[in-house]
C-alpha positions as CSV (number, residue, x, y, z in Angstrom):
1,X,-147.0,-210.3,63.4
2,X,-147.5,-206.8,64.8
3,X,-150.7,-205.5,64.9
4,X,-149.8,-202.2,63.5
5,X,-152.8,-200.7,63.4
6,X,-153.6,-201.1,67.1
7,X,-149.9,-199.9,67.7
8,X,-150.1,-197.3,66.0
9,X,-153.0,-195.9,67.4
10,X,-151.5,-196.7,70.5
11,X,-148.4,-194.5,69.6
12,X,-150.8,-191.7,68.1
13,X,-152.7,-191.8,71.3
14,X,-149.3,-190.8,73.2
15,X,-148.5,-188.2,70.8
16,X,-151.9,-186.4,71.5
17,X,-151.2,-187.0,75.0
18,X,-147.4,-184.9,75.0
19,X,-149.3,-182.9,72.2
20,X,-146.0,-183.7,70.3
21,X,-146.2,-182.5,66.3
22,X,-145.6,-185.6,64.2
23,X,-142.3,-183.8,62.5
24,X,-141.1,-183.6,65.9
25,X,-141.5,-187.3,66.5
26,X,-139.8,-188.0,63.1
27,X,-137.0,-185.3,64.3
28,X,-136.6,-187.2,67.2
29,X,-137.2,-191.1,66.2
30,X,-135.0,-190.3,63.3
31,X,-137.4,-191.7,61.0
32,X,-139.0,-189.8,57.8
33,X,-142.4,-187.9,58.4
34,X,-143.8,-189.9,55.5
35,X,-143.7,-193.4,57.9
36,X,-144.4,-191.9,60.9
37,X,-147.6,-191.1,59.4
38,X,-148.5,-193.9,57.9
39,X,-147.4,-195.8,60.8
40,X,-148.8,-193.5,63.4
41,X,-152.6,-194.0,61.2
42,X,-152.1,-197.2,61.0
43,X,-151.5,-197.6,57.4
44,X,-147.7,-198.6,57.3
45,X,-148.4,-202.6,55.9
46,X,-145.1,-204.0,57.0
47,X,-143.0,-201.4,59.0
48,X,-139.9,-202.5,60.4
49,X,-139.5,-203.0,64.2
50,X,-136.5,-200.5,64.7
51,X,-139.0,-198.1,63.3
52,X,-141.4,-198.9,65.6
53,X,-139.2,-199.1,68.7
54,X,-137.9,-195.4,67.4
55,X,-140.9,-193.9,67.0
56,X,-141.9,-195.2,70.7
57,X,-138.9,-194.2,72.1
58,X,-139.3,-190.4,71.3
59,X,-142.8,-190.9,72.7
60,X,-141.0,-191.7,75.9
61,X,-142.2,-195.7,75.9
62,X,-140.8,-198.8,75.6
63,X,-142.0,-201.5,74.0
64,X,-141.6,-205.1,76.1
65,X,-142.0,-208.6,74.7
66,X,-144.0,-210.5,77.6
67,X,-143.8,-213.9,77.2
68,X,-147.4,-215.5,78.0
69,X,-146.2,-219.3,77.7
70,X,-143.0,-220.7,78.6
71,X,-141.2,-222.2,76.0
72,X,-141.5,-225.6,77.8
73,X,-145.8,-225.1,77.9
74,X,-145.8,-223.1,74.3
75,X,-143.7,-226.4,72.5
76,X,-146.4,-228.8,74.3
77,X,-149.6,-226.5,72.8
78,X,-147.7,-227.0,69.6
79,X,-147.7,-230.2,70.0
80,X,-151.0,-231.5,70.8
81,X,-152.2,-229.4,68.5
82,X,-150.4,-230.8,65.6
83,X,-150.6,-234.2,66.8
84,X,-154.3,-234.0,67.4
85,X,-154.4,-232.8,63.7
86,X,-152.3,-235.7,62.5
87,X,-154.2,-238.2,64.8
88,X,-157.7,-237.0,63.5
89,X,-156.6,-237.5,59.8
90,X,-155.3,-240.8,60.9
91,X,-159.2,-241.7,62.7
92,X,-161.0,-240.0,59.3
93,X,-159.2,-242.8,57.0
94,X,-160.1,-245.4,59.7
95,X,-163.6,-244.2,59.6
96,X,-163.7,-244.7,55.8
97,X,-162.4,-248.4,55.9
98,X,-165.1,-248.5,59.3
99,X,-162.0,-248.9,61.0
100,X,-162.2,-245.8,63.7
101,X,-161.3,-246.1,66.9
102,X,-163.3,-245.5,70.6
103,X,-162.4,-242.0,72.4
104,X,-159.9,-243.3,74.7
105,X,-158.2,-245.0,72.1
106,X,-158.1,-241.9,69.9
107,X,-157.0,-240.0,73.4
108,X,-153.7,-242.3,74.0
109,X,-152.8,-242.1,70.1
110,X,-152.7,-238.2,70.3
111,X,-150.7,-238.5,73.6
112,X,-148.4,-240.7,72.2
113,X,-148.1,-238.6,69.2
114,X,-147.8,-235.6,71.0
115,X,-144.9,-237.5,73.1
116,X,-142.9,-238.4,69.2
117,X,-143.3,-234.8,68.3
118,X,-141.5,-233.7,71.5
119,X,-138.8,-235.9,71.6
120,X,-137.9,-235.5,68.1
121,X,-136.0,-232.8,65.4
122,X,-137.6,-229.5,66.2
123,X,-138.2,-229.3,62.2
124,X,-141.0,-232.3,62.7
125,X,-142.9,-230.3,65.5
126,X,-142.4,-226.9,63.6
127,X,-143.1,-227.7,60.3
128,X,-147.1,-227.9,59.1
């Protein structure tokens, strides 16, 4: 999600800066004046990307993605997480039958876990 708000206060910020007139940034983003508004206040709820990226670019900027995990250390987070979830669940119904397991024990089972999740369909890792 794109927090618009922030963006668009961000963009609005710029415009100020080129002391650009809003109906010149719709002019030139080729968007209505109506969304650059809202967007540029922050009160656009869902506005599309291209809209975005338009508005930008007759700001002059570019907007980058950046990616701040690879996709190697992101799908191992994932995992982890979810199989520490699924573990815990697991050591919560052992706890009820006075069943649960030491911390190391309960370590291993999530890194074994977390090992299934990874080496199966992407669906099982993704899915909540």
């Amino acid at each position: 999600m794109i927090a618009t708000s922030s963006l668009g206060s961000q963009l609005e910020f710029r415009r100020r800066k080129l002391r650009m007139s809003k109906s010149a940034v719709a002019k030139r983003a080729r968007v209505p004046i109506a969304t650059v508004r809202r967007i540029l206040s922050g009160n656009e709820r869902s506005p599309g990307v291209s809209k975005i990226v338009a508005i930008a670019g007759a700001l002059g900027v570019e907007l980058k993605m950046h990616e701040i995990k690879t996709a190697q250390e992101f799908r191992k987070a994932r995992a982890v997480e979810k199989a520490t979830k699924l573990v815990n669940l697991v050591q919560g119904t052992m706890g009820l039958e006075a069943q649960a397991v030491n911390r190391q024990t309960l370590n291993d089972m999530i890194e074994q876990t977390t090992s299934e999740l990874l080496a199966g369909p992407p669906k099982r890792l993704w899915d909540d």
